[in-house]
CHARMM-style PDB file with segment names, atoms N, HN, CA, C and O in Angstrom:
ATOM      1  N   UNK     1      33.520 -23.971 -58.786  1.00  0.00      PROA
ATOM      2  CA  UNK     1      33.904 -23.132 -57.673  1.00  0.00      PROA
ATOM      3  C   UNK     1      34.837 -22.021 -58.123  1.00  0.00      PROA
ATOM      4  O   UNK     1      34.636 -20.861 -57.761  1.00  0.00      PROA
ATOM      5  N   UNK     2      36.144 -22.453 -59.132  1.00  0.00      PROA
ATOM      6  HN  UNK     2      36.307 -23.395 -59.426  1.00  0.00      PROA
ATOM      7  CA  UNK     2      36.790 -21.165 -59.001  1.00  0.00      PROA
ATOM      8  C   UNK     2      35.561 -19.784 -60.406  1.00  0.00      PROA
ATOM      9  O   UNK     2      35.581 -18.563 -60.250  1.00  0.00      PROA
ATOM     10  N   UNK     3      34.735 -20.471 -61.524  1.00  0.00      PROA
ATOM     11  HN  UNK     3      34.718 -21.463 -61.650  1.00  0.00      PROA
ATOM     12  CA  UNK     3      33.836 -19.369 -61.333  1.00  0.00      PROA
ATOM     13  C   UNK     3      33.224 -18.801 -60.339  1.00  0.00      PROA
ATOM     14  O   UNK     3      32.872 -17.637 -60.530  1.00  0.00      PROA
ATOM     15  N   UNK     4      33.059 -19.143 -59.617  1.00  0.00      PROA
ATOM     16  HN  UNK     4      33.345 -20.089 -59.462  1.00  0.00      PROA
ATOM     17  CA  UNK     4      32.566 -18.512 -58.112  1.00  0.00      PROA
ATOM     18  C   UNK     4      33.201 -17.966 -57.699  1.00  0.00      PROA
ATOM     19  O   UNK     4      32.688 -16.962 -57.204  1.00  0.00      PROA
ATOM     20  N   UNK     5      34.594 -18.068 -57.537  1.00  0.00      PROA
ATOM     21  HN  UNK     5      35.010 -18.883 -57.939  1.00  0.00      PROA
ATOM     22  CA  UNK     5      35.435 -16.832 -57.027  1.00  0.00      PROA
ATOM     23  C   UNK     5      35.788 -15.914 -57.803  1.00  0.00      PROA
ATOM     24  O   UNK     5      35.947 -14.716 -57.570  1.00  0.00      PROA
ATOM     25  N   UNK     6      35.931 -16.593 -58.897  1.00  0.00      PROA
ATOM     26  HN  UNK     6      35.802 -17.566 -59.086  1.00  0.00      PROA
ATOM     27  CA  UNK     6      36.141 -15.168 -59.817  1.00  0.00      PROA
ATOM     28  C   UNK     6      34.933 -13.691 -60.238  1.00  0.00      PROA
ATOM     29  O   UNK     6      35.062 -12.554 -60.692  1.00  0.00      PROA
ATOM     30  N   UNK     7      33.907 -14.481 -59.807  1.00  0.00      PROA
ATOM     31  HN  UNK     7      33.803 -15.405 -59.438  1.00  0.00      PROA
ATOM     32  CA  UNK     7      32.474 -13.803 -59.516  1.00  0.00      PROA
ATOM     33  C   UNK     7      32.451 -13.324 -58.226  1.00  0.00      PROA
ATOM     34  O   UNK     7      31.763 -12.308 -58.120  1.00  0.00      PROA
ATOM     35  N   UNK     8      32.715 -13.521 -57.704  1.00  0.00      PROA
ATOM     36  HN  UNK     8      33.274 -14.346 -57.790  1.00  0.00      PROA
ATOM     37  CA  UNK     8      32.254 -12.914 -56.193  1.00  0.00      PROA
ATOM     38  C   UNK     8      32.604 -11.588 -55.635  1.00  0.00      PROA
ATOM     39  O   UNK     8      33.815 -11.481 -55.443  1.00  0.00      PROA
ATOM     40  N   UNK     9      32.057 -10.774 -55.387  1.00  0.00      PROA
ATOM     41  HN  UNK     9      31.073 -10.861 -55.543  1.00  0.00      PROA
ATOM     42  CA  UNK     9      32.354  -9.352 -54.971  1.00  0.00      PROA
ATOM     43  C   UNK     9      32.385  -9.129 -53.311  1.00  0.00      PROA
ATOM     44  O   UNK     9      31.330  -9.080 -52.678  1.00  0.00      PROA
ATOM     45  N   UNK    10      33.430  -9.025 -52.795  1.00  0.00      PROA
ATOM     46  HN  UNK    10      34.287  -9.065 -53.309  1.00  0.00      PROA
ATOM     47  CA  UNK    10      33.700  -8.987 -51.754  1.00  0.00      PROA
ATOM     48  C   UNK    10      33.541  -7.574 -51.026  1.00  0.00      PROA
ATOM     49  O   UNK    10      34.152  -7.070 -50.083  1.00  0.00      PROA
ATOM     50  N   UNK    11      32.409  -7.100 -51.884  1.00  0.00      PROA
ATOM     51  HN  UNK    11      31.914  -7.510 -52.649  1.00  0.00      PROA
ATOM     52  CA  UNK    11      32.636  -5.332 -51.493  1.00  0.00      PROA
ATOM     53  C   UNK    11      30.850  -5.806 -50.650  1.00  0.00      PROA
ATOM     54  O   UNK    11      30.448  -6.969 -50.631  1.00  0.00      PROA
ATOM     55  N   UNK    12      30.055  -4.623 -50.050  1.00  0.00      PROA
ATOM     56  HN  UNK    12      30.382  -3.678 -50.066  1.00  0.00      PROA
ATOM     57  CA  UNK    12      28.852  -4.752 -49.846  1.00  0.00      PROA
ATOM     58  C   UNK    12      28.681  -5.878 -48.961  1.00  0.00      PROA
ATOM     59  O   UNK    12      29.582  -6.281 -48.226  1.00  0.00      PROA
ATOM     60  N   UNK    13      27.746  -6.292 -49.014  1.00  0.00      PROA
ATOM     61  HN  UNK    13      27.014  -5.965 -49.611  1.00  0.00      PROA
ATOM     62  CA  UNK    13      27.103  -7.717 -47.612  1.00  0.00      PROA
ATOM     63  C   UNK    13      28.295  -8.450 -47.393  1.00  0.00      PROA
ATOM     64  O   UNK    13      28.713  -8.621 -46.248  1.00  0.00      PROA
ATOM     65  N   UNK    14      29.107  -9.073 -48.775  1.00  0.00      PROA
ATOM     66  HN  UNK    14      28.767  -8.934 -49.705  1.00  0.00      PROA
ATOM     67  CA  UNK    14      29.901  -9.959 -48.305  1.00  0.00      PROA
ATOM     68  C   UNK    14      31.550  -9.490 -47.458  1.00  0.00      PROA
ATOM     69  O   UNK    14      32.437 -10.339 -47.363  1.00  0.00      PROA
ATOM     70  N   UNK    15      31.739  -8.057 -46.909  1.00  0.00      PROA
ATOM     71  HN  UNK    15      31.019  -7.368 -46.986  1.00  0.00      PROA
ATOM     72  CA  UNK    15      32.421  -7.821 -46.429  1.00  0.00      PROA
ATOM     73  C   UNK    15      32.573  -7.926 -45.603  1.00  0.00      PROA
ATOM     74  O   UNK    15      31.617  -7.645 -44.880  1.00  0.00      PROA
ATOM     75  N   UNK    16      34.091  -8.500 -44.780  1.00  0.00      PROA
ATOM     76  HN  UNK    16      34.867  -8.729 -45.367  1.00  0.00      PROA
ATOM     77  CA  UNK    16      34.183  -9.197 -43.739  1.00  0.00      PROA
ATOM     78  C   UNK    16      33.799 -10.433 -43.129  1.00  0.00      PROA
ATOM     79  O   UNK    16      33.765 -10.743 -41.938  1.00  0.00      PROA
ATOM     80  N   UNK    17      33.444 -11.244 -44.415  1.00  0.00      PROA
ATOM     81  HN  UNK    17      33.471 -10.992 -45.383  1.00  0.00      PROA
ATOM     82  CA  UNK    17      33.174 -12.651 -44.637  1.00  0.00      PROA
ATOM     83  C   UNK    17      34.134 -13.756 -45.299  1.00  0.00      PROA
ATOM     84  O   UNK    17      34.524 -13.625 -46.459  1.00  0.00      PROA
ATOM     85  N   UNK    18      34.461 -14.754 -44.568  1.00  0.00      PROA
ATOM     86  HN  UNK    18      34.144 -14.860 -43.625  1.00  0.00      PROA
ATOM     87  CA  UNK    18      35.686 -15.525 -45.269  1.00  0.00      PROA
ATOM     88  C   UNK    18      35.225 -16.291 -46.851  1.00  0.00      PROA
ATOM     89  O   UNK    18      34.484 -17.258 -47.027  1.00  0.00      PROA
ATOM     90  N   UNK    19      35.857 -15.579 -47.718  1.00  0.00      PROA
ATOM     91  HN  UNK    19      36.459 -14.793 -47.575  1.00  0.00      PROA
ATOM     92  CA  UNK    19      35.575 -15.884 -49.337  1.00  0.00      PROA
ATOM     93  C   UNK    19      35.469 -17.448 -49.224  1.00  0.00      PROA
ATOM     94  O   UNK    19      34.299 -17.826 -49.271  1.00  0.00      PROA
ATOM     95  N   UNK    20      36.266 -18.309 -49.106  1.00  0.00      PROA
ATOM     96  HN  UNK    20      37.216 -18.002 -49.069  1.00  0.00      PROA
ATOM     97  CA  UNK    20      36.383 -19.512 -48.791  1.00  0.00      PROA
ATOM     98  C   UNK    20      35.140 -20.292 -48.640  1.00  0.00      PROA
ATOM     99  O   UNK    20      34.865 -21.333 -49.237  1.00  0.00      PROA
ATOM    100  N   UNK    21      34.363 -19.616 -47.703  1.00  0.00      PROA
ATOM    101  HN  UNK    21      34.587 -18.771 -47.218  1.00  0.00      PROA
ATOM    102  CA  UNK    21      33.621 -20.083 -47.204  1.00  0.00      PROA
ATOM    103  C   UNK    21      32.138 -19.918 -48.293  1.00  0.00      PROA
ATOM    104  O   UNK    21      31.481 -20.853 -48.752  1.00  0.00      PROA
ATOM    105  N   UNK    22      32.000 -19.051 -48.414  1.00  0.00      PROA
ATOM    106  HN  UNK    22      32.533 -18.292 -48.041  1.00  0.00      PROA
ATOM    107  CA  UNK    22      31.335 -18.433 -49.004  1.00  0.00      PROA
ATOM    108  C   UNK    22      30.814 -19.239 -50.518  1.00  0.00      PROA
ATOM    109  O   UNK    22      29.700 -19.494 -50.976  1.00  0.00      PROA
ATOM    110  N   UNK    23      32.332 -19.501 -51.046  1.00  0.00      PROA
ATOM    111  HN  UNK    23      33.237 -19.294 -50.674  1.00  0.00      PROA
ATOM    112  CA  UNK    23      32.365 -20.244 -52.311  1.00  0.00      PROA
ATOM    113  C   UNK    23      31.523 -21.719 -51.957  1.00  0.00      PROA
ATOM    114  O   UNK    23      30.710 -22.416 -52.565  1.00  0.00      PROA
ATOM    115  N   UNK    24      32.320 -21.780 -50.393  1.00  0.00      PROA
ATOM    116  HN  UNK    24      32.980 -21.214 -49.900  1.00  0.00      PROA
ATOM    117  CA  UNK    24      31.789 -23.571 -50.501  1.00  0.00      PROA
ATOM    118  C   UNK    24      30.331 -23.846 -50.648  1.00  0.00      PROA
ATOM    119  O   UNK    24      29.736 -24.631 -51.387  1.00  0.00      PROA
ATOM    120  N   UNK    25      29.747 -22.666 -49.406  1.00  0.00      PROA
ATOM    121  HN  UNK    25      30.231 -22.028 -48.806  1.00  0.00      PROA
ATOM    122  CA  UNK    25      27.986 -22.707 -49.144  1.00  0.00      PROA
ATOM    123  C   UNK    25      27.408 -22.296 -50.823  1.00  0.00      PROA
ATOM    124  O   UNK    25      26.318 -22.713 -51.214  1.00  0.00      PROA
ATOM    125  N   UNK    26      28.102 -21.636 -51.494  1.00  0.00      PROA
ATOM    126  HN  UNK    26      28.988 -21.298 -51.176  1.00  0.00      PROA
ATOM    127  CA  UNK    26      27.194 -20.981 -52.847  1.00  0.00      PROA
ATOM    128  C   UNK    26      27.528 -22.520 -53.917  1.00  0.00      PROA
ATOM    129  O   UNK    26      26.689 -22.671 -54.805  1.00  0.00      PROA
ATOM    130  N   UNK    27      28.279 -23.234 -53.878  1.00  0.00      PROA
ATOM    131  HN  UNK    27      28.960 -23.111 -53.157  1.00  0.00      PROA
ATOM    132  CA  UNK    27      28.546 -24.487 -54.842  1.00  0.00      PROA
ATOM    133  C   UNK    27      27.531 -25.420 -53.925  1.00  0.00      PROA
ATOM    134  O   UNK    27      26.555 -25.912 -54.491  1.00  0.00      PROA
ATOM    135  N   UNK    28      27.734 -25.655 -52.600  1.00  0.00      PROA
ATOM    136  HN  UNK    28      28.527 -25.255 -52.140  1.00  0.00      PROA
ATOM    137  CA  UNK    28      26.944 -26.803 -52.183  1.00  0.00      PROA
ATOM    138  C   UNK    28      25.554 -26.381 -52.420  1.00  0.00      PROA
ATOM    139  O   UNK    28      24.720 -27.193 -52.819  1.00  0.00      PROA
ATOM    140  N   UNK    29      25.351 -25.510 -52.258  1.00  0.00      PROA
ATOM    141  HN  UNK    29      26.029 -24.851 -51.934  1.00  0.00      PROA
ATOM    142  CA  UNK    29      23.734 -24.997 -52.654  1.00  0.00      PROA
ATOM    143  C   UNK    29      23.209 -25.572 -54.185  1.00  0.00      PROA
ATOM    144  O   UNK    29      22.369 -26.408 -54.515  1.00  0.00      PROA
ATOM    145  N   UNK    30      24.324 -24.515 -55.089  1.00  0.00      PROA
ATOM    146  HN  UNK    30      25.007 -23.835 -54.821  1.00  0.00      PROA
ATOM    147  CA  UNK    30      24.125 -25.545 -56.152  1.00  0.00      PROA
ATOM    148  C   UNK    30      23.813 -26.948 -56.382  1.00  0.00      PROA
ATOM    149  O   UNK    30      22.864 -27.507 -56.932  1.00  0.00      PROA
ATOM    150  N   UNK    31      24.732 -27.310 -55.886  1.00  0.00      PROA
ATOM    151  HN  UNK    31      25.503 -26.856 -55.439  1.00  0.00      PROA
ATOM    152  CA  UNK    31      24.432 -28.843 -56.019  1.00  0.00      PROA
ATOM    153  C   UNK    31      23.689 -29.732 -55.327  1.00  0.00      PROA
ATOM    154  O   UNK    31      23.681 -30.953 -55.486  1.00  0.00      PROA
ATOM    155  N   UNK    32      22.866 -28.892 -54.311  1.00  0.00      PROA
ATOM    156  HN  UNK    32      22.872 -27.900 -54.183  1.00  0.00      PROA
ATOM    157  CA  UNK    32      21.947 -29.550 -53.625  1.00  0.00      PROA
ATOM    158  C   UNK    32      21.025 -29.304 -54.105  1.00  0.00      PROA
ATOM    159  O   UNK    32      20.186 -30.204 -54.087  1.00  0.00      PROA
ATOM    160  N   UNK    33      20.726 -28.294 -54.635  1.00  0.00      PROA
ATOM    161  HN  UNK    33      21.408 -27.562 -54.650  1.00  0.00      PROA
ATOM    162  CA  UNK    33      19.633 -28.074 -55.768  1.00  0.00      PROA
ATOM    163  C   UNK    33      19.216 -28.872 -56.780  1.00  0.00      PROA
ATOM    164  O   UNK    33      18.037 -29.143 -57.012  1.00  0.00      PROA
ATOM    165  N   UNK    34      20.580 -29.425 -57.657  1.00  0.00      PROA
ATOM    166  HN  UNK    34      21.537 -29.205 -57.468  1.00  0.00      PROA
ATOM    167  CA  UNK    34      20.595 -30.304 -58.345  1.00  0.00      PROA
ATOM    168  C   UNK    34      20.083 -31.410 -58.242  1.00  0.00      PROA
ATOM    169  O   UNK    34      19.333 -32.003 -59.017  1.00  0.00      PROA
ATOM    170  N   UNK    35      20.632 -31.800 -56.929  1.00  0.00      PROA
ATOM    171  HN  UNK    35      21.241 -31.318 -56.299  1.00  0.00      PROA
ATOM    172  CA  UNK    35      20.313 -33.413 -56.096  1.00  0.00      PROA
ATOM    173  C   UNK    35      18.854 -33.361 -56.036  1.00  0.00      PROA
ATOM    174  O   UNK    35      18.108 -34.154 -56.611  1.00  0.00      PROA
ATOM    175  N   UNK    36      18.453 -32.270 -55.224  1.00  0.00      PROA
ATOM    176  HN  UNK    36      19.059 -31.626 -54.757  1.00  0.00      PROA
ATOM    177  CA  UNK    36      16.712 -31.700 -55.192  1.00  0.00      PROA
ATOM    178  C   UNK    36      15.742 -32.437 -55.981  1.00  0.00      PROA
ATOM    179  O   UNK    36      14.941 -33.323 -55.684  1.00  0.00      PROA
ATOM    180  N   UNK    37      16.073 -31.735 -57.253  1.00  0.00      PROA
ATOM    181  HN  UNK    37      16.724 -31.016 -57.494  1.00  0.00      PROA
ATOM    182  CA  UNK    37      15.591 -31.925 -58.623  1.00  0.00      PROA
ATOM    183  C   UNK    37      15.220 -33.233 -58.877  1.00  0.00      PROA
ATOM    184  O   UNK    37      14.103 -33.742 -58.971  1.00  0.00      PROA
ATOM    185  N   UNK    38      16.664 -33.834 -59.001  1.00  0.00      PROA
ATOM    186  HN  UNK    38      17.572 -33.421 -58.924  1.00  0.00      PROA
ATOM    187  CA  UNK    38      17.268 -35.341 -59.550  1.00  0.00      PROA
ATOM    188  C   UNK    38      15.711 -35.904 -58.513  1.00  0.00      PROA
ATOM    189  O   UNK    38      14.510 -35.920 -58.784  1.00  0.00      PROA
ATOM    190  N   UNK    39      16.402 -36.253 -57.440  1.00  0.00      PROA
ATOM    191  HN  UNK    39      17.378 -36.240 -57.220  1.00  0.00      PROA
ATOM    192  CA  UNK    39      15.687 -37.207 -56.304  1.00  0.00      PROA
ATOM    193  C   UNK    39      13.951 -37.122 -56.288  1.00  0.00      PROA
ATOM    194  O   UNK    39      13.135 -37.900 -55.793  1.00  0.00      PROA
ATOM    195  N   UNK    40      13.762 -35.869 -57.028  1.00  0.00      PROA
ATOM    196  HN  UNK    40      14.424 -35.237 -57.430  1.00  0.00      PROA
ATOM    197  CA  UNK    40      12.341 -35.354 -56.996  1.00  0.00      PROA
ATOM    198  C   UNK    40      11.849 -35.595 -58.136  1.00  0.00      PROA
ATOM    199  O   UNK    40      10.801 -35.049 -58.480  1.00  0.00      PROA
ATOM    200  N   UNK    41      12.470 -36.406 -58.889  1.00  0.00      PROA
ATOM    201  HN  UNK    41      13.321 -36.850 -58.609  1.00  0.00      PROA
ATOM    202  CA  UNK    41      12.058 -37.193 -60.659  1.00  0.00      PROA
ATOM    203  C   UNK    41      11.610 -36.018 -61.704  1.00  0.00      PROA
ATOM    204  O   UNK    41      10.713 -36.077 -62.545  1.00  0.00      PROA
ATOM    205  N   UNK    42      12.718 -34.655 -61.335  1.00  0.00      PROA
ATOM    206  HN  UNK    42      13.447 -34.607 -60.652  1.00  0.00      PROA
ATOM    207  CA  UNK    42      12.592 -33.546 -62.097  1.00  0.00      PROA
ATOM    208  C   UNK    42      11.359 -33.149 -62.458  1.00  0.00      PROA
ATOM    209  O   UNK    42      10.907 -33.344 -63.586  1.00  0.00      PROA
ATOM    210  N   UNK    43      10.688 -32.522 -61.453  1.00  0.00      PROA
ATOM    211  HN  UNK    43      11.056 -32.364 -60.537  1.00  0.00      PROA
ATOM    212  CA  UNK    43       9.457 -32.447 -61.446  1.00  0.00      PROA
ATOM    213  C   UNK    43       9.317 -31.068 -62.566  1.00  0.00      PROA
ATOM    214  O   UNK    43       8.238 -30.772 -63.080  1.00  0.00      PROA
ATOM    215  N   UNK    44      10.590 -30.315 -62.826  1.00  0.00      PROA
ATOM    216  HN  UNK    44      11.466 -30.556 -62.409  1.00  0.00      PROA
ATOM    217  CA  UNK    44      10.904 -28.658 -63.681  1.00  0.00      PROA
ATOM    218  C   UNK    44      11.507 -29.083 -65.178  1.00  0.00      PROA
ATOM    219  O   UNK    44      12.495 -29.816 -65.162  1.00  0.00      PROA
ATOM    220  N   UNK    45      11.175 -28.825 -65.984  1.00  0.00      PROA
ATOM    221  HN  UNK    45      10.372 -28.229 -65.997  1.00  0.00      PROA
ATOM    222  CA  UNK    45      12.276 -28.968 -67.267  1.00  0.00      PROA
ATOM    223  C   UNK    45      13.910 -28.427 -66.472  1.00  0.00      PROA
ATOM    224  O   UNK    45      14.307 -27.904 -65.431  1.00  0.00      PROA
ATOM    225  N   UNK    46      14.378 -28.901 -67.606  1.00  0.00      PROA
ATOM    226  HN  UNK    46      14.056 -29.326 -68.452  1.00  0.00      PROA
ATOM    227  CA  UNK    46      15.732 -28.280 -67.430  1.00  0.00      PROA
ATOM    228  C   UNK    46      15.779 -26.850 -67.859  1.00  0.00      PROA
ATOM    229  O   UNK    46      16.596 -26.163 -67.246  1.00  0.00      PROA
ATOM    230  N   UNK    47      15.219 -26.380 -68.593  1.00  0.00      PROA
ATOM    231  HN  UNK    47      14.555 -26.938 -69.091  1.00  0.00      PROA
ATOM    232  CA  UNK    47      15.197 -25.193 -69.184  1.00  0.00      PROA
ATOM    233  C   UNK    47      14.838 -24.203 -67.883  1.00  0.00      PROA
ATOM    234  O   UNK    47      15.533 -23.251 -67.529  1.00  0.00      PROA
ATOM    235  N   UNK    48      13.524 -24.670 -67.217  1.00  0.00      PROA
ATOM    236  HN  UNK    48      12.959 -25.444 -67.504  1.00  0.00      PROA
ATOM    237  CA  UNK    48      12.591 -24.101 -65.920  1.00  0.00      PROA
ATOM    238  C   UNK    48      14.460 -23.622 -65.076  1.00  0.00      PROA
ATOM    239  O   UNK    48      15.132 -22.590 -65.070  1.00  0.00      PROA
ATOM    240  N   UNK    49      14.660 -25.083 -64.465  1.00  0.00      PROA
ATOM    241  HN  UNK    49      14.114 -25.921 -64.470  1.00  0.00      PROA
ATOM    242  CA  UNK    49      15.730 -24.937 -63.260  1.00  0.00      PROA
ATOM    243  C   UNK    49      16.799 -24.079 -64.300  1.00  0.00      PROA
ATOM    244  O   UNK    49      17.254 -23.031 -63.843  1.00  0.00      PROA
ATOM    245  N   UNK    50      17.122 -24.403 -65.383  1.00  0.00      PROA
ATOM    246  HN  UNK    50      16.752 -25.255 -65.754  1.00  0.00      PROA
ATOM    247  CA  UNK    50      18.767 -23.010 -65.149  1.00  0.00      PROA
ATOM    248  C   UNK    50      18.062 -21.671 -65.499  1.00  0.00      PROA
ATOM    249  O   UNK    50      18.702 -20.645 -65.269  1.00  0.00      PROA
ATOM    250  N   UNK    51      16.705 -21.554 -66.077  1.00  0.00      PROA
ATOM    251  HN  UNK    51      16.185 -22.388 -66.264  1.00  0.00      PROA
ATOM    252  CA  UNK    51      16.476 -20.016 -65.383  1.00  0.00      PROA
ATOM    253  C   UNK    51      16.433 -20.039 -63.794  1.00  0.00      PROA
ATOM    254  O   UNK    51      17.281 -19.288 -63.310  1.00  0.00      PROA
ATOM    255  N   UNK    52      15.875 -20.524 -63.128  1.00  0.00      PROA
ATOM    256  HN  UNK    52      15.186 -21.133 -63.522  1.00  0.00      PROA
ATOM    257  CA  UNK    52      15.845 -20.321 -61.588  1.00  0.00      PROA
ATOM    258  C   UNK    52      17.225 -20.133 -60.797  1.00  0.00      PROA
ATOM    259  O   UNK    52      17.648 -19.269 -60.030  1.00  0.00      PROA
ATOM    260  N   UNK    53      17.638 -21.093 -61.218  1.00  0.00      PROA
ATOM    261  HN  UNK    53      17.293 -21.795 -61.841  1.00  0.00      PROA
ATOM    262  CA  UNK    53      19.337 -20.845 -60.632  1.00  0.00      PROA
ATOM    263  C   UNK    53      20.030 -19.737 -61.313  1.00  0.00      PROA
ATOM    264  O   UNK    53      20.703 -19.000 -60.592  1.00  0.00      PROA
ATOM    265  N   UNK    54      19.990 -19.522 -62.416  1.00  0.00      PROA
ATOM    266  HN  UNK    54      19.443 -20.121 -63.002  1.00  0.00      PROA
ATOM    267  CA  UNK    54      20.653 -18.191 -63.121  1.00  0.00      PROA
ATOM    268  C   UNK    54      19.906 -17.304 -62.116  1.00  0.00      PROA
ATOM    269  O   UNK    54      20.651 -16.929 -61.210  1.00  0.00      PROA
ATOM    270  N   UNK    55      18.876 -16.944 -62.039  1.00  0.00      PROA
ATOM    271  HN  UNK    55      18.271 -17.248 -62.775  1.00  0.00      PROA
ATOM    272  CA  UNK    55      17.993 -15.722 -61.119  1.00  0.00      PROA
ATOM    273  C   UNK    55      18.680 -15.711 -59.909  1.00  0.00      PROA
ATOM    274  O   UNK    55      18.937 -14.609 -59.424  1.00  0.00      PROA
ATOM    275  N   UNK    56      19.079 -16.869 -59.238  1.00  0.00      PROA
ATOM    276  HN  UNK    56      18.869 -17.764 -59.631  1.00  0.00      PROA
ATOM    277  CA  UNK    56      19.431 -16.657 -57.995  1.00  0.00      PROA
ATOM    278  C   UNK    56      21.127 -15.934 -57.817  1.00  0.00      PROA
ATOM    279  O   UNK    56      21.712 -15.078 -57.154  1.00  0.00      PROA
ATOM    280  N   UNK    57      21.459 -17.215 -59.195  1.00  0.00      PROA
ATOM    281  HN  UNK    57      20.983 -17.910 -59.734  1.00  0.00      PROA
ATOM    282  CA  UNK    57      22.794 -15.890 -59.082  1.00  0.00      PROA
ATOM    283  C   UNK    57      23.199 -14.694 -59.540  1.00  0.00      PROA
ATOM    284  O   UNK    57      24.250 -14.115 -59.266  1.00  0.00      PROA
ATOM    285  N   UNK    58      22.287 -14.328 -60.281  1.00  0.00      PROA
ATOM    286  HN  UNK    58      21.433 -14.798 -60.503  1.00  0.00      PROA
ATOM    287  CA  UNK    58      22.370 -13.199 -60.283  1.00  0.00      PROA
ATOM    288  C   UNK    58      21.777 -12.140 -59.201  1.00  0.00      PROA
ATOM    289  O   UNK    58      22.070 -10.960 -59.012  1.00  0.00      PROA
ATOM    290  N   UNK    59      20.971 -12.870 -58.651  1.00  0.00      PROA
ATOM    291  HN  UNK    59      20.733 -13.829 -58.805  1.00  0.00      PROA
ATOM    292  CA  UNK    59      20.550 -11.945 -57.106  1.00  0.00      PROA
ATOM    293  C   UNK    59      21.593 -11.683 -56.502  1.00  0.00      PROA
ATOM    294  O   UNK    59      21.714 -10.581 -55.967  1.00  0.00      PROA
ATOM    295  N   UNK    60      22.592 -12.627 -56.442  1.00  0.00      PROA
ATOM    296  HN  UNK    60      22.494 -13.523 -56.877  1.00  0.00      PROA
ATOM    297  CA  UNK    60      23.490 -12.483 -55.198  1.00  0.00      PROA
ATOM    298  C   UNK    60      24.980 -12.210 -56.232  1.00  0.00      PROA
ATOM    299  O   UNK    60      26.051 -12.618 -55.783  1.00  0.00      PROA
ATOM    300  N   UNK    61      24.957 -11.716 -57.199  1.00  0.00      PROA
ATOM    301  HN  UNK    61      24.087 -11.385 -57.564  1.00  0.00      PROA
ATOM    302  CA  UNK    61      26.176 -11.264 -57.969  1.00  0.00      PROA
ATOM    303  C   UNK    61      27.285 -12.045 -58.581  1.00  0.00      PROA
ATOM    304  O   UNK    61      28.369 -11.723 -59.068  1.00  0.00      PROA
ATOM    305  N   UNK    62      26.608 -13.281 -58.381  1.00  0.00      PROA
ATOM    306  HN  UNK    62      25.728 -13.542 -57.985  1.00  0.00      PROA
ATOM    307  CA  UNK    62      27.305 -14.701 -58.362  1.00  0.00      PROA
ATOM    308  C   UNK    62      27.428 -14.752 -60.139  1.00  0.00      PROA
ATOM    309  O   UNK    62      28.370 -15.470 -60.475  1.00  0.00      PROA
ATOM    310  N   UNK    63      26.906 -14.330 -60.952  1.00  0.00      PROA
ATOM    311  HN  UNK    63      26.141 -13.747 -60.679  1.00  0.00      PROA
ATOM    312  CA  UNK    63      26.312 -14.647 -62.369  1.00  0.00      PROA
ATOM    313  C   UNK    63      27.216 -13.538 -63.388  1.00  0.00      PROA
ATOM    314  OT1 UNK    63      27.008 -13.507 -64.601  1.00  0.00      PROA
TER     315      UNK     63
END
């Protein structure tokens, strides 16, 4: 999480949005992703999922 804040650009979409919050939904995502995976008998290499998740954060400036 605090990479996540230290990443996060509070300029553009996320303006006027509580950072706080923000951090929590972008980590739980993460890690529900994770759980995803896990529970789904890793149906992706590992290699597959941290490109996918890298892509996403870097969509959203997170990366």
């Amino acid at each position: 999480m605090t990479t996540i804040q230290e990443k996060l650009d509070m300029h553009d979409i996320n303006q006027g949005m509580d950072k706080e919050l923000i951090i929590q939904f972008t980590a739980s995502a993460f890690v529900g992703t994770v759980e995803c995976w896990i529970l789904n008998q890793m149906p992706h290499s590992l290699e597959f999922m941290a490109e996918q998740v890298w892509k996403l954060f870097k969509r959203y400036n997170i990366a």
